[in-house]
SELUM-19405 format. One record per atom (N, C-alpha, C): atom name; x, y, z; residue in three letters; residue number from 1; chain. Coordinates in pm, whole numbers, plus 50000, padded with zeros to 5 digits. Each point is the difference from the previous one (the first is absolute). Layout:
<donus>
{CA; {X; Y; Z}; ALA; NUM; A}
...
</donus>
This chain:
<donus>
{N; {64199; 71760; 09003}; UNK; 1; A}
{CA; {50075; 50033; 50119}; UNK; 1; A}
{C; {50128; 50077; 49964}; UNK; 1; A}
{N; {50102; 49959; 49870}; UNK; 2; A}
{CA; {50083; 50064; 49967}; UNK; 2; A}
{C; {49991; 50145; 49980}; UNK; 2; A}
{N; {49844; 50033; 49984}; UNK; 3; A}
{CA; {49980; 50144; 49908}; UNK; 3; A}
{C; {49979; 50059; 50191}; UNK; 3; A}
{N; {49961; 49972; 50074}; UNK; 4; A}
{CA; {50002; 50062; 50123}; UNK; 4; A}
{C; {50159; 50043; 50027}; UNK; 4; A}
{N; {50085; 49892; 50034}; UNK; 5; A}
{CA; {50146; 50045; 50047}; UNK; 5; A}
{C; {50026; 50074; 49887}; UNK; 5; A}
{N; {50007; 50015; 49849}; UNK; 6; A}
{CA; {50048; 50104; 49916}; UNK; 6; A}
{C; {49919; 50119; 50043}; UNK; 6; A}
{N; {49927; 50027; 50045}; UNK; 7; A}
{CA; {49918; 50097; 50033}; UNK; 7; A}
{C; {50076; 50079; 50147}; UNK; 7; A}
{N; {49970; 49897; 50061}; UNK; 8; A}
{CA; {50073; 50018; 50129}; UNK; 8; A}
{C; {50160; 50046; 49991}; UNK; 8; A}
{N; {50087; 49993; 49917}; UNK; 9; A}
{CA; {50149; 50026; 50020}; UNK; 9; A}
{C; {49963; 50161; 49898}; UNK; 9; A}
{N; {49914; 50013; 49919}; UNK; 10; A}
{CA; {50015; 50123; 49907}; UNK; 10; A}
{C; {49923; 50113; 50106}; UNK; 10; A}
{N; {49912; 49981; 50038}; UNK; 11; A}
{CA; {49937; 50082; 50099}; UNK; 11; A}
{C; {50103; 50039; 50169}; UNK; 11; A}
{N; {50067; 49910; 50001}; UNK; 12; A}
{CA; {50084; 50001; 50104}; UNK; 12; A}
{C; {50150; 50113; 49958}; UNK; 12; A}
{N; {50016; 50043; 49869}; UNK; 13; A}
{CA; {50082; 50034; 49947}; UNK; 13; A}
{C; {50112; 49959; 49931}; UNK; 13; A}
{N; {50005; 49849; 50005}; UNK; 14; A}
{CA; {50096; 49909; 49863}; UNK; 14; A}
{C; {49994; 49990; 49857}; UNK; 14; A}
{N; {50004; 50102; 49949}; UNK; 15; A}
{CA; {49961; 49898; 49855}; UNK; 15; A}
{C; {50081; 49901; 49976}; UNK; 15; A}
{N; {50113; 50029; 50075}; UNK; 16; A}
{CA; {50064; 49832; 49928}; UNK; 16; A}
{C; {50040; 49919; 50153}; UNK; 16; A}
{N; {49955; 49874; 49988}; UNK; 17; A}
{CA; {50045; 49903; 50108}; UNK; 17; A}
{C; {50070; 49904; 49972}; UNK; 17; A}
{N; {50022; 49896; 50105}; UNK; 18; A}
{CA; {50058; 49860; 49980}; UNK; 18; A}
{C; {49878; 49921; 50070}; UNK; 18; A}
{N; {49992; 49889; 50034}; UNK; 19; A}
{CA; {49904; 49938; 50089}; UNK; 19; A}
{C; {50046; 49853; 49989}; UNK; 19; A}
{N; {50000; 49929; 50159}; UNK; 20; A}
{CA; {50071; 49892; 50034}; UNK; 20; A}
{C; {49840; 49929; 50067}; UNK; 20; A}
{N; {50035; 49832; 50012}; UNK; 21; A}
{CA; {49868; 49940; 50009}; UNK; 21; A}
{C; {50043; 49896; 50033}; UNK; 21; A}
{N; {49979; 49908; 50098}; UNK; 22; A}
{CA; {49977; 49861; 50054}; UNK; 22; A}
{C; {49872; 49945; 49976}; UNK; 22; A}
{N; {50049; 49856; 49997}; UNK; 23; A}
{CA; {49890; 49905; 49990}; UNK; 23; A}
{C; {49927; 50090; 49886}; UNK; 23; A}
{N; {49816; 49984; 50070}; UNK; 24; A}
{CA; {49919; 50095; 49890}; UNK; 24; A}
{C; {50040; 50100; 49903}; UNK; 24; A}
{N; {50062; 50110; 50097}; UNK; 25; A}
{CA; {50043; 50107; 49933}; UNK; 25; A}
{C; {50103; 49957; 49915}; UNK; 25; A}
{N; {50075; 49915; 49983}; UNK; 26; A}
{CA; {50095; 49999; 49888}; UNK; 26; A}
{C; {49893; 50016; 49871}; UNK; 26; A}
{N; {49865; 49920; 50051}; UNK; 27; A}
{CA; {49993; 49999; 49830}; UNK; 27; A}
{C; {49913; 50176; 49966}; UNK; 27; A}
{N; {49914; 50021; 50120}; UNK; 28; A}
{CA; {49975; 50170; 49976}; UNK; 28; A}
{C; {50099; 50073; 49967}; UNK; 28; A}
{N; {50165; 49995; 50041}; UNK; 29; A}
{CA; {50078; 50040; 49981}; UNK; 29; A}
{C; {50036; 50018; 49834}; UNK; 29; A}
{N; {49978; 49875; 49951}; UNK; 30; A}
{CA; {50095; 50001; 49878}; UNK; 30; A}
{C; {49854; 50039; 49914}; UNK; 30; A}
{N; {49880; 49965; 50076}; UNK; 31; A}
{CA; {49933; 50042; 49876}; UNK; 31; A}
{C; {49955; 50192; 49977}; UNK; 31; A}
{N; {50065; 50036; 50119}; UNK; 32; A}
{CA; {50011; 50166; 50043}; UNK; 32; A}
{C; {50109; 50003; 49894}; UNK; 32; A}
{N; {50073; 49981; 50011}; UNK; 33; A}
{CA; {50141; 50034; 49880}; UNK; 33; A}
{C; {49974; 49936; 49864}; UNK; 33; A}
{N; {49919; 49888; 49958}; UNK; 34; A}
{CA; {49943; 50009; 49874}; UNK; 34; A}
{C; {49919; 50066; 49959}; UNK; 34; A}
{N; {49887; 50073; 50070}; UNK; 35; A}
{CA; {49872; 50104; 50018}; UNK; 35; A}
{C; {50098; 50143; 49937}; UNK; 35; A}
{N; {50038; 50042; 50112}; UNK; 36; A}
{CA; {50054; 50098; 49984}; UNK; 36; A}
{C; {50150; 50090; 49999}; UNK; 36; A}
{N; {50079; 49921; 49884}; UNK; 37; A}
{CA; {50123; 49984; 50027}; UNK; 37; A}
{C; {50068; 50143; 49968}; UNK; 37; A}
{N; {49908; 50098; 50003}; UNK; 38; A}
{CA; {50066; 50159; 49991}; UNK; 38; A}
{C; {50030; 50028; 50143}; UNK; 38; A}
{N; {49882; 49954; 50061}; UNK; 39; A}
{CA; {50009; 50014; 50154}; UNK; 39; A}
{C; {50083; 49940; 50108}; UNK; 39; A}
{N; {49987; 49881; 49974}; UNK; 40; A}
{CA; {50053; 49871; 50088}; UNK; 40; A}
{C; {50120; 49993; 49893}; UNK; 40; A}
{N; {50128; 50017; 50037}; UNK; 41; A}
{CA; {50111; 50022; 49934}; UNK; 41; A}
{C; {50048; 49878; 50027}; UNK; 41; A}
{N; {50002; 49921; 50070}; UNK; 42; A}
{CA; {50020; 49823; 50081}; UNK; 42; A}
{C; {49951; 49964; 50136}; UNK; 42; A}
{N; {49978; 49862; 50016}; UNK; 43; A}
{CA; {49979; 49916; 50048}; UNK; 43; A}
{C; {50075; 49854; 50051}; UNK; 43; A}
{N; {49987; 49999; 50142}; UNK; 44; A}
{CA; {50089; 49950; 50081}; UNK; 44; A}
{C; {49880; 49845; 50043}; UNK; 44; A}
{N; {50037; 49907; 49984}; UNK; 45; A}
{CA; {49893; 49885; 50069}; UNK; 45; A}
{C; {50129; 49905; 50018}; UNK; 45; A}
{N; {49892; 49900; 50084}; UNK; 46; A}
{CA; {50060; 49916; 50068}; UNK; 46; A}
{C; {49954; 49850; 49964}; UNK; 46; A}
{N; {49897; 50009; 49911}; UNK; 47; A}
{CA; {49893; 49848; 49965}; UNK; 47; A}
{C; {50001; 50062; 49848}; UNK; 47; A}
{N; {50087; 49888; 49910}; UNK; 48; A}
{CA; {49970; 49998; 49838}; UNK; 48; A}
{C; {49989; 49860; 49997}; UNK; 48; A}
{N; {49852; 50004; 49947}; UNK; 49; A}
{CA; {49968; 49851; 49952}; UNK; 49; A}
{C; {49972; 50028; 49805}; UNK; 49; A}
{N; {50082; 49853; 49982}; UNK; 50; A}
{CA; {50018; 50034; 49855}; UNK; 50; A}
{C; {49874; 49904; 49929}; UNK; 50; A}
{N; {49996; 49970; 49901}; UNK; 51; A}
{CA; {49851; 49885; 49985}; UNK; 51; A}
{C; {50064; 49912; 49913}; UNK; 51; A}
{N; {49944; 49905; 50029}; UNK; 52; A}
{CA; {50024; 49890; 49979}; UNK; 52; A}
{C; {50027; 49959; 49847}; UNK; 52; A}
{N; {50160; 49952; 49946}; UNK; 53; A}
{CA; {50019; 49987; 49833}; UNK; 53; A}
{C; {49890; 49941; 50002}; UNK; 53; A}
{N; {50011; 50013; 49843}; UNK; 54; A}
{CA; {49933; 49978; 49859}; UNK; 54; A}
{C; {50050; 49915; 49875}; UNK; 54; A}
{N; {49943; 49913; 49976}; UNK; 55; A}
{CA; {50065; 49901; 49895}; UNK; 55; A}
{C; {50040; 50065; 49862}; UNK; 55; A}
{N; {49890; 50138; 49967}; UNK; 56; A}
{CA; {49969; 50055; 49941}; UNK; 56; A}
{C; {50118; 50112; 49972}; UNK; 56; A}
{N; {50028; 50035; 50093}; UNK; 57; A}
{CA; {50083; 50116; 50043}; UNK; 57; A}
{C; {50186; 49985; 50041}; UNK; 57; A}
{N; {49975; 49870; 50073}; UNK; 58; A}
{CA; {50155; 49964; 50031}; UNK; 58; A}
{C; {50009; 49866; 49988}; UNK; 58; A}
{N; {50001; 49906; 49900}; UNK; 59; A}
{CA; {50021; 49857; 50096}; UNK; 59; A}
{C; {50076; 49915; 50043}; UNK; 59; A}
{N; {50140; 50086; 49989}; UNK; 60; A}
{CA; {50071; 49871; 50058}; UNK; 60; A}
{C; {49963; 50089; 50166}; UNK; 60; A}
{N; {49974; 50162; 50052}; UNK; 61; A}
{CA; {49943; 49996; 50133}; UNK; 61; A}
{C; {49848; 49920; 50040}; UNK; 61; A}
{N; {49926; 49989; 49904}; UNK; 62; A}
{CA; {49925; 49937; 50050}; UNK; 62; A}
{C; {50016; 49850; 50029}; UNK; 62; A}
{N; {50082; 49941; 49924}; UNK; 63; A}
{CA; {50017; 49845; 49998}; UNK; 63; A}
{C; {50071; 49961; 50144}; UNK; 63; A}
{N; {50132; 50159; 50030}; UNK; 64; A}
{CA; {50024; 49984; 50126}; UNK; 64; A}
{C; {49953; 50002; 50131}; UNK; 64; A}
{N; {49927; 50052; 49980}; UNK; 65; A}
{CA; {49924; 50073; 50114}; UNK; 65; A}
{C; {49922; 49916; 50020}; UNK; 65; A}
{N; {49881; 49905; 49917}; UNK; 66; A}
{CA; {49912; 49830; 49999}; UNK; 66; A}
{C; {50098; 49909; 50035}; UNK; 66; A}
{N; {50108; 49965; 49916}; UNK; 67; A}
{CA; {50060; 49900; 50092}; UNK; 67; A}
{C; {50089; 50006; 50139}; UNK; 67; A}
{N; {50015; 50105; 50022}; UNK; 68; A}
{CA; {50077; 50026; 50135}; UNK; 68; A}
{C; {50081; 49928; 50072}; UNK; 68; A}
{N; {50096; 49885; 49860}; UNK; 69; A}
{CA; {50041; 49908; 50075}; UNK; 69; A}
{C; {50161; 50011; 50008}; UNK; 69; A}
{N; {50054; 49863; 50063}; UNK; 70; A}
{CA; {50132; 50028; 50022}; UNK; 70; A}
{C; {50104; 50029; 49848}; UNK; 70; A}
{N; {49917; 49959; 49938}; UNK; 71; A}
{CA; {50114; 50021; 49824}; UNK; 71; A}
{C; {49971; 50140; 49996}; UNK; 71; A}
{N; {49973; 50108; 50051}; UNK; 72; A}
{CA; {49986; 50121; 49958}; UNK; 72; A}
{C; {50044; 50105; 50172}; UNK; 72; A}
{N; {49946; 49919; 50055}; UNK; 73; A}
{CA; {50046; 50084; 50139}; UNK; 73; A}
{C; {50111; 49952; 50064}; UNK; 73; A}
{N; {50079; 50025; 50056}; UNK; 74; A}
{CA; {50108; 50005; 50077}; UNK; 74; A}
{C; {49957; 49928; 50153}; UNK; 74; A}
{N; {50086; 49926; 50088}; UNK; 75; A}
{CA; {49945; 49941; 50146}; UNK; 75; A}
{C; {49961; 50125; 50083}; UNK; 75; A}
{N; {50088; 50111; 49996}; UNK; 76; A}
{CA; {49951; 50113; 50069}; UNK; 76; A}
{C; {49891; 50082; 49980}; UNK; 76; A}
{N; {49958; 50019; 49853}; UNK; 77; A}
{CA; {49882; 50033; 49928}; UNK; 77; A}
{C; {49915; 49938; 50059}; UNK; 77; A}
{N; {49973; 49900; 49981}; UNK; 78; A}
{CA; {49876; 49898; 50057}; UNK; 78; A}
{C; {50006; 50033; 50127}; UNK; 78; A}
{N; {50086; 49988; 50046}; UNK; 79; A}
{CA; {49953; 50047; 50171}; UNK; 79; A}
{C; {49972; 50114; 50061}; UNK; 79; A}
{N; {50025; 50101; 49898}; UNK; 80; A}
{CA; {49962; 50127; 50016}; UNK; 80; A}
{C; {49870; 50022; 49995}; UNK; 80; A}
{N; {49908; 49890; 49902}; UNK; 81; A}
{CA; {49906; 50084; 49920}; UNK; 81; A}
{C; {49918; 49909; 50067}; UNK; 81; A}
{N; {50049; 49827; 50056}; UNK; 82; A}
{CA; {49919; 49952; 50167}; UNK; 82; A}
{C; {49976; 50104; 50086}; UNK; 82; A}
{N; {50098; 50087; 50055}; UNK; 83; A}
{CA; {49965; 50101; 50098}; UNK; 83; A}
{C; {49932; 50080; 50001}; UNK; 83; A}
{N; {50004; 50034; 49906}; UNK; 84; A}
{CA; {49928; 50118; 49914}; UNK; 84; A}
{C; {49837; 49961; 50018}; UNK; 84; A}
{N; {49944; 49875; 49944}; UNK; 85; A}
{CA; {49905; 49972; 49960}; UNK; 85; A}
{C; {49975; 49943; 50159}; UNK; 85; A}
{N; {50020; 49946; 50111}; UNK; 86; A}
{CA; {50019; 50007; 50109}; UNK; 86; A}
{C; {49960; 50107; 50083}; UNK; 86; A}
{N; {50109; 50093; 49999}; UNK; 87; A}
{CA; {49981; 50171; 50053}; UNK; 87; A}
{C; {49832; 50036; 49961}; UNK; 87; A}
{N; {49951; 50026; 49875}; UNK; 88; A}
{CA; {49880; 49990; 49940}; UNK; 88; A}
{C; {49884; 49932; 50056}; UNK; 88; A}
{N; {50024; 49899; 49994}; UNK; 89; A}
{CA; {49904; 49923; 50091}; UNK; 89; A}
{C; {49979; 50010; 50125}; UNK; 89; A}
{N; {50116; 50056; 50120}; UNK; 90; A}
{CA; {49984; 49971; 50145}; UNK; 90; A}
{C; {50042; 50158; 50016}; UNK; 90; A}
{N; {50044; 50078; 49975}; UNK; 91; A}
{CA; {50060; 50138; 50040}; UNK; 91; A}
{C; {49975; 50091; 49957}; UNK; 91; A}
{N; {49856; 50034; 49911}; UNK; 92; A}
{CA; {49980; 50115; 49967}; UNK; 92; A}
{C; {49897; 50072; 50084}; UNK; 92; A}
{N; {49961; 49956; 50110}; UNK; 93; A}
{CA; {49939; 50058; 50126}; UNK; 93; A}
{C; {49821; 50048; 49873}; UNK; 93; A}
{N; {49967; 50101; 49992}; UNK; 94; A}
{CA; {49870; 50090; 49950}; UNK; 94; A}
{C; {50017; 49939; 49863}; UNK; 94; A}
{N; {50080; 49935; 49931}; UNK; 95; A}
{CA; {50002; 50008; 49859}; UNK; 95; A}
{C; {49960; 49861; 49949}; UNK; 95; A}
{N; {49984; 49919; 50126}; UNK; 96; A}
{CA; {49980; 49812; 49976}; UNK; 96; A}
{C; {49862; 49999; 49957}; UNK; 96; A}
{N; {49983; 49944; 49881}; UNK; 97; A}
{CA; {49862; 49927; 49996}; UNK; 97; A}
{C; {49888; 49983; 50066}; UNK; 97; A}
{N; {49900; 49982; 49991}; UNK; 98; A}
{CA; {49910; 49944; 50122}; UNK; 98; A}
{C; {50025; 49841; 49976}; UNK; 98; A}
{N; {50050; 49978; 49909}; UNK; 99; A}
{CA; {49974; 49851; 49964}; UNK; 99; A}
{C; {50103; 49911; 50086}; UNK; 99; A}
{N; {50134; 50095; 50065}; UNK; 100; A}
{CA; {50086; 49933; 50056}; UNK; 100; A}
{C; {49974; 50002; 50172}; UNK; 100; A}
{N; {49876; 50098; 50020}; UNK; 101; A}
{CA; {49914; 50009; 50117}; UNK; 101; A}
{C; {49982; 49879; 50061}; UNK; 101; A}
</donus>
């Protein structure tokens, strides 16, 4: 799909663009600017999901991030990341699960 819109902005007369993306498109977005970063000069999104540490890779983030408890988070933290996980569950309209159906 990326090689269509690069197609589409060079034929249109851009060789060089930017390209901005919600929801879905954030990630067509960024993967348009990793594809073809002569072209797509940057990228604007609105949804960065990062993945999940690694014991391997970080662990005192991963140790944080498993225990998620009050010795590491703050009272406001925790209640942020209730809402958060909240919001997720009841407010993402097209993006909920079927499972929460």
């Amino acid at each position: 799909m990326v090689e269509s819109f690069n197609s589409l902005m060079q034929a249109l007369g851009y060789p060089t663009y930017v390209a901005q993306g919600g929801d879905i498109g954030s990630f067509l977005s960024r993967l348009l600017g990793h594809t073809y970063p002569e072209s797509c000069r940057a990228v604007l999104v609105n949804m960065l999901l990062a993945p999940e540490p690694t014991f391997t890779k970080s662990p005192s983030a991963w140790f944080k991030w498993r225990t998620a408890s009050q010795l590491f988070y703050t009272k406001v933290e925790m209640d942020q990341l209730s809402r958060i996980e909240c919001f997720s569950r009841k407010e993402t309209g097209y993006q909920v699960p079927l499972t929460y159906i």
